[in-house]
C-alpha positions as CSV (number, residue, x, y, z in Angstrom):
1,X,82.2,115.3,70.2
2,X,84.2,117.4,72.6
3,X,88.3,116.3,72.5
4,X,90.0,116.1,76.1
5,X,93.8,116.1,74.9
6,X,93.1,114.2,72.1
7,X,90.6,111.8,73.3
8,X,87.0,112.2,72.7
9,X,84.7,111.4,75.6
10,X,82.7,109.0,73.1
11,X,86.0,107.1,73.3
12,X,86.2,106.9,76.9
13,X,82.4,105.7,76.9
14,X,83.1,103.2,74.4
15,X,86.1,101.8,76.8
16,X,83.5,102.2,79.8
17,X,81.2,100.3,78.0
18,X,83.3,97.7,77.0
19,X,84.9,97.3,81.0
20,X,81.5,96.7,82.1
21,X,80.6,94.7,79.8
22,X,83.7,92.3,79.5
23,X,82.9,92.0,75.6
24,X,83.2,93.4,72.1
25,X,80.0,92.1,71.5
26,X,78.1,93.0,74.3
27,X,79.0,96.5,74.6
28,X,78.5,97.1,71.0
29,X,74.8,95.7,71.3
30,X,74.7,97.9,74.2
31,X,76.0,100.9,72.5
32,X,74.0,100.2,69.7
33,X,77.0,100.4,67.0
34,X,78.7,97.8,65.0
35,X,81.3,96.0,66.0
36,X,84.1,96.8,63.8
37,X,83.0,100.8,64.1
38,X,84.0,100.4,68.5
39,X,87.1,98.6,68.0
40,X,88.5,100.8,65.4
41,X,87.6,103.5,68.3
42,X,89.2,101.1,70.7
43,X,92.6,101.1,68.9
44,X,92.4,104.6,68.3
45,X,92.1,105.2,72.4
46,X,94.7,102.5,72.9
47,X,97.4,104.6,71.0
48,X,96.6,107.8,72.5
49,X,97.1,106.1,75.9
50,X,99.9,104.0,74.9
51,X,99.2,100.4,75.4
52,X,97.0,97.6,75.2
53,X,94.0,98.6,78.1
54,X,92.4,95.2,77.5
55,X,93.5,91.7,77.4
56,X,92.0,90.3,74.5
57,X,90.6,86.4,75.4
58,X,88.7,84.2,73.8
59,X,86.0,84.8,75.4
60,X,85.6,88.3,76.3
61,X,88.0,91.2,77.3
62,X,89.9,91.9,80.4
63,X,91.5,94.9,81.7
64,X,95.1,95.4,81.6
65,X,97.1,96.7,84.6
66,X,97.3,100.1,82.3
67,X,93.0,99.8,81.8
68,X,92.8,99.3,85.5
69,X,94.7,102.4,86.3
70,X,93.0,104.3,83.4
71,X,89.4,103.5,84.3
72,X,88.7,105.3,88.0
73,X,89.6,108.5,85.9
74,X,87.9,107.1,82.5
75,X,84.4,107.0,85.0
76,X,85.2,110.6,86.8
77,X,85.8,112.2,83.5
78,X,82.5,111.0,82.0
79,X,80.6,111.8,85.1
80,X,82.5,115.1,85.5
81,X,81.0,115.9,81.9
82,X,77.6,114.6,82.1
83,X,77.3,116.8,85.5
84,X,78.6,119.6,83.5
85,X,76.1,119.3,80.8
86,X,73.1,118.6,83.0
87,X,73.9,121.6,84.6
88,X,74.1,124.1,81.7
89,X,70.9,122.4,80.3
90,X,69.5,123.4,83.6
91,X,70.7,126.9,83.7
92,X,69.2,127.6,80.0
93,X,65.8,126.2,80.3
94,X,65.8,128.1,83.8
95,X,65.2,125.2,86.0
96,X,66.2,124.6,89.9
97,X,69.7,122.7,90.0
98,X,70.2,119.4,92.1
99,X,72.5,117.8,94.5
100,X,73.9,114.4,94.2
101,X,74.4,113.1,97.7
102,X,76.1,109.6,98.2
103,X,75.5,108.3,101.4
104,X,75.5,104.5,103.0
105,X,71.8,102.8,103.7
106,X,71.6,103.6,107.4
107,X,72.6,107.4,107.0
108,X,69.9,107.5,104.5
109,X,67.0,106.4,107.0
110,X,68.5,107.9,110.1
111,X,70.1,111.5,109.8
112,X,69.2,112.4,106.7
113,X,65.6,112.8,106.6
114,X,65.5,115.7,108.9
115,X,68.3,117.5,106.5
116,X,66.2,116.8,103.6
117,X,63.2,118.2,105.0
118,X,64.7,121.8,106.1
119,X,66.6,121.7,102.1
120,X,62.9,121.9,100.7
121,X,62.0,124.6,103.0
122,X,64.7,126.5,102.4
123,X,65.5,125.6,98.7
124,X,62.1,124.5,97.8
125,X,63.4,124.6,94.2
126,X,66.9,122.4,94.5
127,X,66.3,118.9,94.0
128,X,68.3,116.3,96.2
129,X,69.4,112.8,94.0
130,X,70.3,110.2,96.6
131,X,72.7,107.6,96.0
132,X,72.5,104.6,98.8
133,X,74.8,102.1,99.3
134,X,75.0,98.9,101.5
135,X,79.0,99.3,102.5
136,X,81.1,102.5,103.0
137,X,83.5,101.0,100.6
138,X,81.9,101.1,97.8
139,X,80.4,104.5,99.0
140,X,84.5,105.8,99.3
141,X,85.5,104.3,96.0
142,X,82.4,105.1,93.9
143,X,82.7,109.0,95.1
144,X,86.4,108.6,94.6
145,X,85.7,108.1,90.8
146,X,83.0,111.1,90.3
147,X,79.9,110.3,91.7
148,X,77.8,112.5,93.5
149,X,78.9,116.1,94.6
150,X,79.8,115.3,98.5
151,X,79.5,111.8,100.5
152,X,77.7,111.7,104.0
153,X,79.1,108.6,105.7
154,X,81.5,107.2,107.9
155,X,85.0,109.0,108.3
156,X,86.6,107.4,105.2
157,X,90.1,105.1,105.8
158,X,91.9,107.7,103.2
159,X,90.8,110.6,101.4
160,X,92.3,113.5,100.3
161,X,89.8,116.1,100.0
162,X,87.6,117.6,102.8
163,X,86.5,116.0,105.8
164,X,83.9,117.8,108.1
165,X,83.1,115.7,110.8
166,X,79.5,115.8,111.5
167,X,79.7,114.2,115.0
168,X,79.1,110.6,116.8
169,X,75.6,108.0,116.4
170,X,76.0,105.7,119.0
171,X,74.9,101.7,118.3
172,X,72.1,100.2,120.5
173,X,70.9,97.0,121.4
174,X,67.4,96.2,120.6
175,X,65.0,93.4,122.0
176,X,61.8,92.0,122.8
177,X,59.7,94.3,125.3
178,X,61.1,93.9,128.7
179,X,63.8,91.4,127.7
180,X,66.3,94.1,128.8
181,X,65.4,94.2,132.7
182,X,67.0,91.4,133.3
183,X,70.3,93.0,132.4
184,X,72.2,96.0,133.6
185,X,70.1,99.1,133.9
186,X,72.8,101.3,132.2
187,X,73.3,98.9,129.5
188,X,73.6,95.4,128.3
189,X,77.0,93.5,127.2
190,X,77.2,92.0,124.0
191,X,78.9,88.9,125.6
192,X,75.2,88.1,127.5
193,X,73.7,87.7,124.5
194,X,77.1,85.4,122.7
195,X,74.7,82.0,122.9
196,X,71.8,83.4,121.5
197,X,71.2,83.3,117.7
198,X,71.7,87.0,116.2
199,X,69.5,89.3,113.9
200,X,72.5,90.0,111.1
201,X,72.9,91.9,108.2
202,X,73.8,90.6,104.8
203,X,77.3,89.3,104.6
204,X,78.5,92.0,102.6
205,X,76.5,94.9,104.3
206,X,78.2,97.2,106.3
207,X,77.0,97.0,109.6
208,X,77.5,93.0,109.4
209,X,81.8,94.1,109.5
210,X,80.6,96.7,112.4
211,X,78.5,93.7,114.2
212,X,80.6,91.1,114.0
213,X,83.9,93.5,115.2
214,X,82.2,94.6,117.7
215,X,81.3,91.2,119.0
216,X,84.9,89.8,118.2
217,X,85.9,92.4,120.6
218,X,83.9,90.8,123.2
219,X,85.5,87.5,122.4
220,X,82.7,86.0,120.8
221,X,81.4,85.5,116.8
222,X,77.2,86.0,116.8
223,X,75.3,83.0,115.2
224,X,72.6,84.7,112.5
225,X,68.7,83.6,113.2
226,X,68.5,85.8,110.0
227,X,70.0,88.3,107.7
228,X,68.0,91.4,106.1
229,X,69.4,94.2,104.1
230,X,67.1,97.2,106.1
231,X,67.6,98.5,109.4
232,X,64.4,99.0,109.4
233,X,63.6,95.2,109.3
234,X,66.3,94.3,111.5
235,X,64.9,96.4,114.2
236,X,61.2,94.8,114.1
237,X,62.8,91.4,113.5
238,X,64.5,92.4,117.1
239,X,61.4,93.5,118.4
240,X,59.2,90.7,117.6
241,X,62.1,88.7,119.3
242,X,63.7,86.8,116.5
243,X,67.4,87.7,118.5
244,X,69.3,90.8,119.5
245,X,70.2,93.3,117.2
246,X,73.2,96.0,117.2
247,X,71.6,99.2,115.3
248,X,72.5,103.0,115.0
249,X,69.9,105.2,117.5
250,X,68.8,107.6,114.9
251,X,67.9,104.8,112.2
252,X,65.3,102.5,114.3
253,X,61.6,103.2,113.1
254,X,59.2,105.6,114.9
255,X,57.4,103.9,117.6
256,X,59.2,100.8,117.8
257,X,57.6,98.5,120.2
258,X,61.1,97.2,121.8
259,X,63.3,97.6,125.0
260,X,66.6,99.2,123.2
261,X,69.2,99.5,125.7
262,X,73.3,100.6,124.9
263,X,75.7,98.3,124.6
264,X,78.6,98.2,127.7
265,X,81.3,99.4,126.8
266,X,78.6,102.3,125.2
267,X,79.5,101.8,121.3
268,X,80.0,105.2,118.8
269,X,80.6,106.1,115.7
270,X,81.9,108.8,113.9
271,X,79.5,110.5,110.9
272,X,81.5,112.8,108.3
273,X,80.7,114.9,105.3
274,X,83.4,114.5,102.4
275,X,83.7,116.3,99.0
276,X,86.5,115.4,96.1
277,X,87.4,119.3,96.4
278,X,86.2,122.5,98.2
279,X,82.5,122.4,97.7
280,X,80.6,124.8,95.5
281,X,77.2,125.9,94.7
282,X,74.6,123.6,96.3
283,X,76.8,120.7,97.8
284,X,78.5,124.1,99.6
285,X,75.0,124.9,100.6
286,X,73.7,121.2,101.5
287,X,77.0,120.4,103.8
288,X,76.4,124.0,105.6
289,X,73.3,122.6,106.1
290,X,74.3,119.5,107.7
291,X,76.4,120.8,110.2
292,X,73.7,123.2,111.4
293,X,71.0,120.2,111.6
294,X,70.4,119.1,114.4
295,X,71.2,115.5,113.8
296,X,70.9,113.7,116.9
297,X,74.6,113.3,117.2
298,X,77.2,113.7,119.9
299,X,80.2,116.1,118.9
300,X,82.9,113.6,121.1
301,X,82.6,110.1,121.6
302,X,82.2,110.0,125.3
303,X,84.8,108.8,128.0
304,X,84.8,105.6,128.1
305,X,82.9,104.6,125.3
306,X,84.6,102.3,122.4
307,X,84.5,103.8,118.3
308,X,82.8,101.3,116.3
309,X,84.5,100.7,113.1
310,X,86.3,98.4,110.4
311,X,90.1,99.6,110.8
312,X,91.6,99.3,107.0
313,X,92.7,95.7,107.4
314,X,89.6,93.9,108.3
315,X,87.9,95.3,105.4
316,X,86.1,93.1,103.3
317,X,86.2,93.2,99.4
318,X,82.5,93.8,99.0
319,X,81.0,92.3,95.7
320,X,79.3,95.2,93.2
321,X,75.8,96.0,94.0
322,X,76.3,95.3,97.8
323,X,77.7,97.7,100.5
């Protein structure tokens, strides 16, 4: 088992195992090995690092401050490593590598496809892994500790690698057919629509933050009629007249029977490529790729037109498994 100064990346998946897990027990049924056998190799890691990295309870285990700090780079390192092996594996059987792309739900249905369909004609032999999440935070931190080989998503709130800036989607308003001629021709304010009951997004989705802040600007908080998880949905749910909806342009569905008008103020926001490092290989290839898509983006948010965003304090916490 390779040693990486003096700790064996079995170690640092035992300690993986057993964060995830919150248990001795549980990890060990999940590792398949005895118990005794992973604490031994729990000590063992626990001296190299030079401290307790669990809280030991009654019932379970809890990360230390020291665990906390150790596991972002515990997670990168065993990524790193199962990357690098995947790769050589690849290499000596003479296969096609693959991309790991992490990108948020919306990106995924809107600017993406078109990018993924010129990759295949141009690398028809490079596979593209996608990795969706529901909320740019956990898209930031999940990158942040070694997933995927570049991000596309919103510009991130701190980063220290790479930032290509990909250019501006702007946000529409979506309703019934012909509900939208009885506002302004060049757009409709959010604040006409404050007393009717709202088609939202899950409450720890992403574009519920951008919905409600960009309602709270207008002085108002929308009242949900219902909450979905798809864009997709939201916009038919919109269409069928269910309530207004505040989408991105490029990720409403083909065809959509619906009169989608911009929001006034006109509502943008910025779409970036970021990488960990300088990218190489086929993440170097995919983001040169991106930025000569055409994506259906605006290089500048236009004058007079508002950048829809969640500035770092109104961030939620989002729970695991949401986005």
């Amino acid at each position: 088992m390779p040693m990486l100064y003096g700790v064996s990346l079995r170690q640092l998946e035992y300690f993986l195992a057993i964060a995830d897990e919150g248990s001795l027990s549980h990890a060990a049924a999940k590792l398949h090995i005895a118990q005794p056998s992973l604490s031994q190799q729990l000590r063992a890691l626990e001296r190299r690092a030079g401290g307790p990295l669990f809280e030991r309870l009654s019932r379970g285990m809890r990360l230390t401050p020291a665990g906390r700090a150790f596991l972002p780079h515990a997670r990168a390192a065993v990524r790193a490593a199962e990357r690098a092996y995947a790769v050589s594996r690849a290499v000596a059987a003479g296969e096609a590598g693959e991309v790991e792309i992490a990108t948020v739900s919306s990106i995924a249905s809107g600017i993406l496809p078109p990018v993924l369909r010129r990759w295949h004609g141009e690398l028809a032999d490079s596979a593209v892994r996608l990795h969706e999440f529901h909320h740019r935070s956990l898209l930031e931190q999940q990158v942040r500790e070694g997933l995927g080989d570049l991000a596309v998503g919103p510009r991130p709130l701190a980063w220290d690698g790479p930032v290509l800036s990909l250019g501006h989607e702007e946000f529409v308003v979506v309703l019934p057919p012909g509900a939208g001629s009885a506002h302004h021709a060049d757009g409709v304010s959010l604040l006409d629509l404050a007393d009717r009951p709202w088609v939202m997004f899950g409450q720890e989705h992403g574009l519920d933050d951008l919905v409600r802040a960009a309602c709270a600007k207008e002085g108002f908080q929308p009242v949900p009629a219902v909450r979905t998880w798809q864009v997709d949905a939201a916009a038919r749910l919109a269409a069928a007249g269910v309530g207004p909806a505040l989408l991105p342009d490029n990720a409403l569905p083909a065809g959509l029977d619906a009169d989608v008008r911009p929001a006034r103020p006109r509502l943008f926001r910025e779409l970036t490529c970021y990488l960990r490092g300088e990218p190489q290989g086929l993440a170097r290839e995919f983001a040169a790729l991106l930025r000569r898509t055409p994506l259906g983006l605006v290089e500048s948010r236009p004058e007079g037109a508002e950048a829809l965003g969640v500035e770092p304090g109104q961030v939620r916490s989002p729970g695991r498994g949401s986005g």
